[in-house]
N, C-alpha and C positions, 0 to 999 in steps of 0.2 A: 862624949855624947853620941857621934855618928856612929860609931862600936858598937854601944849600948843597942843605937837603934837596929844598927844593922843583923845583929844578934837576937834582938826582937821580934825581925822580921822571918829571921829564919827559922827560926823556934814555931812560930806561925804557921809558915808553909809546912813545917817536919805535922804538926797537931791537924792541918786541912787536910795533909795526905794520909793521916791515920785515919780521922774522921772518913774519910769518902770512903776508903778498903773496910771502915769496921761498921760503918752504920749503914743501914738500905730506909731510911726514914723517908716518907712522901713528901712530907712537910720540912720549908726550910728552916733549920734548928735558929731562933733567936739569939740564941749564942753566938755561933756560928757571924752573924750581923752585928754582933758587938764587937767582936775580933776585928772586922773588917772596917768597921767607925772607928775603933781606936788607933787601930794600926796605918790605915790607910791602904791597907793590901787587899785585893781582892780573892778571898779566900779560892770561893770557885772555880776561879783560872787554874789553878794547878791540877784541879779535878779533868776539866776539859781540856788542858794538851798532856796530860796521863794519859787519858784513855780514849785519846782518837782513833787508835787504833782498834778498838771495841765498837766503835761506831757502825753495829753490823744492820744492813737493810734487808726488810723479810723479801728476799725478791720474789719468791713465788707466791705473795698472799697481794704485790703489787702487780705484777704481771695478771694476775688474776682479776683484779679489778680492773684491770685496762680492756681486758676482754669482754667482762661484762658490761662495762657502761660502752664497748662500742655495738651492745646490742641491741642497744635506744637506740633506733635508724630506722629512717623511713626509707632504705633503700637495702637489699640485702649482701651479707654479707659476701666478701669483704670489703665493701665499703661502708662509708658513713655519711647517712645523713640528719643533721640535728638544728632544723631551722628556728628560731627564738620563737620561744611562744607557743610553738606548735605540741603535741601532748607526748610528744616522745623528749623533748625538751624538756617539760612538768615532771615525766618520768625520773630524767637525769638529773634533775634539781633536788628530788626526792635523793634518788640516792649518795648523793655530793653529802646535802646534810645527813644523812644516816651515819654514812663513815666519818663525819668531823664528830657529832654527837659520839660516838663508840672508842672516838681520840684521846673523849674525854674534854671537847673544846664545849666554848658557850658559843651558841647557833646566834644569828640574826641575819635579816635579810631589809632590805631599804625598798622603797617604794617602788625601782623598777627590778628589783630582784637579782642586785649585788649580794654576794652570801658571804660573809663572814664567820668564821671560826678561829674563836682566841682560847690562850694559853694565859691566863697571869701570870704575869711575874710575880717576883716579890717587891718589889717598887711599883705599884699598878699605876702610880702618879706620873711617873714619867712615857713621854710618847713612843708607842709601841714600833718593832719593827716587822713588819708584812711578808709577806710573798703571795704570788697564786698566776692564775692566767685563765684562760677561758674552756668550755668544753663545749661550745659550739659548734657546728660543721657545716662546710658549703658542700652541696651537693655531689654524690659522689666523691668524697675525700675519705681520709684516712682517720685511724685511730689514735696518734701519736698529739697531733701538732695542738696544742694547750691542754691537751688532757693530762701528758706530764708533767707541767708545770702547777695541776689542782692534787692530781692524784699522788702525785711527788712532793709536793709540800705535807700533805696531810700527815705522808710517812717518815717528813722527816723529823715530824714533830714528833713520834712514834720513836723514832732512832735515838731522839734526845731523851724523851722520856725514859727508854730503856735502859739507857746509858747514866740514869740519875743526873744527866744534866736538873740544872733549878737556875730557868730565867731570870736576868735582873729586870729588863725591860719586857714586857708582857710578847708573846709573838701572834702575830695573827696570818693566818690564811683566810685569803679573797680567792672568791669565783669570780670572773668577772662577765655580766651579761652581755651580751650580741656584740664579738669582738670585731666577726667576721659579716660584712651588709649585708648579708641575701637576702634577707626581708624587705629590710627597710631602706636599702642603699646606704646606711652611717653606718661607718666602719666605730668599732671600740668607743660602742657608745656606754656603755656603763661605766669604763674609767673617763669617756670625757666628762660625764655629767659630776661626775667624783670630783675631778677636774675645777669643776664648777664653769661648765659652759650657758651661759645665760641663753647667747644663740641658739645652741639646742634645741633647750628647756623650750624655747618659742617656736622654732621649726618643728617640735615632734608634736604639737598641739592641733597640727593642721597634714601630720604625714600621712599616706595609708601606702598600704603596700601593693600587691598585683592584683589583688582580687579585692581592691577598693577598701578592706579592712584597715582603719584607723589602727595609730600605735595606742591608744586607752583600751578601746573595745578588747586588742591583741591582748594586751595587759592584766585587763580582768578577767579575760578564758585563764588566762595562765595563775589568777588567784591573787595580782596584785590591782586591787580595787584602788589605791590610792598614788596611782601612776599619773596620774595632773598635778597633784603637788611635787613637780622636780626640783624645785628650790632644795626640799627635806636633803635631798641626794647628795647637795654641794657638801666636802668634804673642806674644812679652812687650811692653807697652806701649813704646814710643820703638825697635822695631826698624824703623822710617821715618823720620826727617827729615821729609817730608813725604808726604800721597798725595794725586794729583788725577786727575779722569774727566772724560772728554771724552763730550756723550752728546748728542742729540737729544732739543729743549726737550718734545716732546710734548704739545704747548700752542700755542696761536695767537698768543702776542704779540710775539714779535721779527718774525716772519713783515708781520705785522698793520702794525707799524711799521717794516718795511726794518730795521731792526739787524743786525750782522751775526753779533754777540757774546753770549752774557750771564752774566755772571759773578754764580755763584750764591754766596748770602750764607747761605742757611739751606734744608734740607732738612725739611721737615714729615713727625713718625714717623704712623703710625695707631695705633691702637687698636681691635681687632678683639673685636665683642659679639657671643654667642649667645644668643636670646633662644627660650623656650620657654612656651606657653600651651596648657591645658590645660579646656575646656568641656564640655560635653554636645552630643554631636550628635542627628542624628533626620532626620525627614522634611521636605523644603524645606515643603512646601505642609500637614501635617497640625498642628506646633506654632506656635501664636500668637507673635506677637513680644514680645509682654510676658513668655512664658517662658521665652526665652532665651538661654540660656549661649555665646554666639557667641566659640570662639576668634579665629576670622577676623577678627568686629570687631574683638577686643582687641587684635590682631594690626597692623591698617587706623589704630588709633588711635594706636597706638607710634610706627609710620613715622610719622604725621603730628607725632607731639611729639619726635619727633628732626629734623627741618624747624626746629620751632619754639625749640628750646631751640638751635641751632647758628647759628639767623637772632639770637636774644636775646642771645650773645656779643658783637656789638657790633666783633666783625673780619670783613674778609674772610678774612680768612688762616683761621678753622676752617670746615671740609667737614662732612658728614655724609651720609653713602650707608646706604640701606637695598638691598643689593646682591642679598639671596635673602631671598623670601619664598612659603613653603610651606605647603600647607593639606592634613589631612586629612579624610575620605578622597578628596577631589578630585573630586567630583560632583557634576555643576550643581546635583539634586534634592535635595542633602543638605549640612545645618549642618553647619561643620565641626566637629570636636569637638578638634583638636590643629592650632597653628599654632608656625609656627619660622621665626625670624626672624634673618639674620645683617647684621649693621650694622658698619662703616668706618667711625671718626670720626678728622680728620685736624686739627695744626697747629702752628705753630712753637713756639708757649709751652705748656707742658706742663700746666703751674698751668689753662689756661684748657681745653684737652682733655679734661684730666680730671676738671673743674667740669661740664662739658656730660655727661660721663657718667655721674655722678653724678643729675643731673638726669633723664637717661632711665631710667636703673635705680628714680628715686622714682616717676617716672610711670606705669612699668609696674606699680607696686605699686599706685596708688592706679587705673588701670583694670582691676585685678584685682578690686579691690574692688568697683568702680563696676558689674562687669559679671556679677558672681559667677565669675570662671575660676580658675584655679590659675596662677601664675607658678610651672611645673618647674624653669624653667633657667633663670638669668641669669648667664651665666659669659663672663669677659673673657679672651679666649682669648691675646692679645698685648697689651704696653703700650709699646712700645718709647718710649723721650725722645729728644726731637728733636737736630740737632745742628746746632752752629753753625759755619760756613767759618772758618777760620784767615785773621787779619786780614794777614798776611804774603805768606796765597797770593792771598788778594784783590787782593793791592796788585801783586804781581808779576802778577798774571795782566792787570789793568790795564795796566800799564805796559806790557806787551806790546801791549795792542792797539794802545795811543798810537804806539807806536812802528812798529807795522805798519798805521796810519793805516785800521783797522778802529773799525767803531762798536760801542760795546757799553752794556750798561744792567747794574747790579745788580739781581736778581729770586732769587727763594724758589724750590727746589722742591717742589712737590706730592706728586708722585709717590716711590716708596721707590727706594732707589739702594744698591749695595753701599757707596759710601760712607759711609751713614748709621754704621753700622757699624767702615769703617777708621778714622771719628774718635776710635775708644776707642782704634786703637792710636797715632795717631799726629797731628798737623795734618791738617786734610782743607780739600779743596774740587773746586767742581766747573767746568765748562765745557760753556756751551748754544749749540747752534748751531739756526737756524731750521730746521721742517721743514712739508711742505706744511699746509695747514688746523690744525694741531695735529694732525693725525691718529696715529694710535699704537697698538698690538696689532691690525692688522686689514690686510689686503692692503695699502691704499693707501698708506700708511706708505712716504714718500719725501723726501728730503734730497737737495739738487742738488748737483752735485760741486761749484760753486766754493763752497759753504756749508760741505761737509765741511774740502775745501783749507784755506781759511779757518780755521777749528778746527784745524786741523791744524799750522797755523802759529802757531800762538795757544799751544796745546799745544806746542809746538816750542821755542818759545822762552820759556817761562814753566820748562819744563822747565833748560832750560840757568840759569835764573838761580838756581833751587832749588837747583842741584846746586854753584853759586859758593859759595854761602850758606855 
């Protein structure tokens, strides 16, 4: 009997590999799916590691889109700037869906203008597998940093098309809105609300941004009238199979070592501190320094034990950035008498991040004491928990490299990602591809097209085996 079957099976695989080399049909042959329910083999598979090697990326029709959508900028080139909402943003929303629509994807877009483009499979019933990232920009930055992870999804759904891939689980590419705060200070708020962040939904009801403009008013310039119902938005846990992003490492170490790959295993959350100090000022040169209330020391003292207690963790893996540091009233002649301090502390292990903040928050207390100031404010404004890569997508996103005779390395990342986020709904992980110095939010911000191709093929085919799955 196990002869017979095995014999059966073979005979299968020899009839799917004639099939793929002798039919170019668009449509998946229902036959085809009876083979596969009888046999239990998945016909398809042998079509797609056939022909990975065919897996070819149009690179000069994606280069070229990466050029035009970084000419949505409200700042000239070569930089980018692409603030949510604002009409160069409308522009780039436009042509996101243009090129998903010419994919040959079905368009949708959600109340705050999350954009979706799907592929069916042929099982449309089972939950889909994702990718995407954002094309937003903080002022003055680059063309790279999410733009390949939208523009690079799009094509890889284009790679597989081309290649006669036929999804089992349906694929979808997301745009994901305002990944990056400059408007509104919420960093990756479109996958939080996907998320299902109730908190949000309630803070964005009463946000406005610099020029006093509410996130609704924002919303409906930008054509999404129905941006107060954010509930619509929540996505329920498990409606993905899986999600993955394709992004530029923004960091110097694949670069550094030639890799071509790197498949990320862990996403480090931050935790974002406001620190507030409160002294006596006066005349630089009239009061003596033994009677001094110096915010500014107390201020000078903090950054220096947030150095100290994030070097004391005993990982690389935790950061700590004292990113804004302000003094009033801002006069060489004169003590400050109010300092404000806003501090990023970053890492994979949450237990250990939130020890280190801990630590700063006693410190500030005991050089409150030490210095006579008032500690006003020490308020944690974000705590987000880190998240950990789905060992499945790791493993598939691997295999692909192997099999596309690409070098890759597992590596952490640093920086925030709307995936941090897609993990609550679903498996997440991600995909790094080398980019010049590390460089990242600032003109120079550049990714060589065989780096992007590369990713793009990696993504191409990691996709197709999710969707086997």
């Amino acid at each position: 009997m196990a002869l017979k079957l095995f014999t059966l099976i073979s005979f299968l695989c020899f009839i799917s590999c004639f099939m793929v080399i002798a039919s170019q049909k668009d449509e998946y042959d229902p036959t085809t799916k009876t083979m596969e329910e009888f046999s239990g083999y998945p016909v398809h598979e042998p079509h797609l590691q056939d022909s990975f090697t065919s897996l070819s990326v149009d690179t000069e029709s994606l280069q070229r889109q990466i050029e035009e959508l970084s000419t949505f900028s409200d700042t000239p080139a070569p930089s980018v700037t692409r603030v949510l909402y604002s009409e160069k943003d409308v522009s780039a929303r436009r042509y996101i869906k243009n090129l998903m629509a010419l994919s040959g994807l079905s368009v949708k877009e959600d109340a705050v203008g999350n954009i979706f483009g799907r592929w069916d499979g042929y099982e449309p019933e089972l939950a889909p597998v994702s990718t995407g990232s954002h094309i937003d920009a903080i002022p003055y930055s680059g063309k790279y940093d999410g733009v390949v992870g939208v523009l690079g999804a799009i094509e890889a759904i284009n790679v597989l098309k081309r290649s006669g891939f036929k999804p089992k689980r349906s694929l979808e590419v997301i745009m994901f809105t305002s990944e990056e705060p400059t408007r509104f200070g919420i960093s990756c708020l479109g996958s939080r609300l996907l998320a299902g962040s109730q908190e949000l939904a309630e803070l964005l009801k009463t946000t406005v941004d610099g020029q006093n403009i509410s996130f609704s008013d924002a919303a409906r310039f930008a054509g999404y009238e129905n941006a107060q119902d954010l509930s619509s938005v929540f996505l329920p846990k498990g409606s993905y199979s899986a999600f993955i992003e394709l992004h530029i490492e923004q960091g110097p170490i694949l670069e550094e070592e030639a890799t071509s790959i790197g498949v990320v295993t862990a996403i480090a959350a931050p935790a974002s501190i406001k620190v507030d100090f409160e002294g006596n000022g006066g005349h630089a040169g009239a009061v003596l320094m033994p009677m001094r209330n110096d915010a500014g020391l107390a201020a000078a003292e903090l950054a220096l034990a947030v150095e100290k207690h994030v070097l004391e963790s005993g990982s690389i893996d935790t950061v700590g950035t004292v990113g804004i540091l302000e003094l009033h009233p801002g006069a060489i002649n004169s003590i400050p008498s109010k300092a404000h301090l806003e501090i990023d502390t970053r890492d994979i292990n949450e237990a250990r991040r939130n020890d280190v903040i801990e630590k700063i928050r006693n410190s500030a207390l005991s050089i409150c004491k030490k210095r006579s100031v008032k500690l006003s404010e020490f308020k944690i404004v974000n705590q987000d928990p880190p998240a950990l890569s789905d060992d499945s997508i790791t493993k598939a996103t691997e295999s692909a490299c192997r099999e596309l005779n690409l070098s890759h390395k597992k590596m952490i990342s640093r920086a925030y990602h709307d995936s941090l986020f897609m993990a609550r709904i679903s498996p997440m992980g991600m995909i790094f591809i080398p980019c010049y110095k590390g460089y990242s939010h600032k003109p120079e911000e550049f990714a060589a097209p065989e780096d992007v191709a590369n990713g793009v093929r990696v993504l191409a085919l990691t996709l197709a085996k999710l969707s086997l799955a």
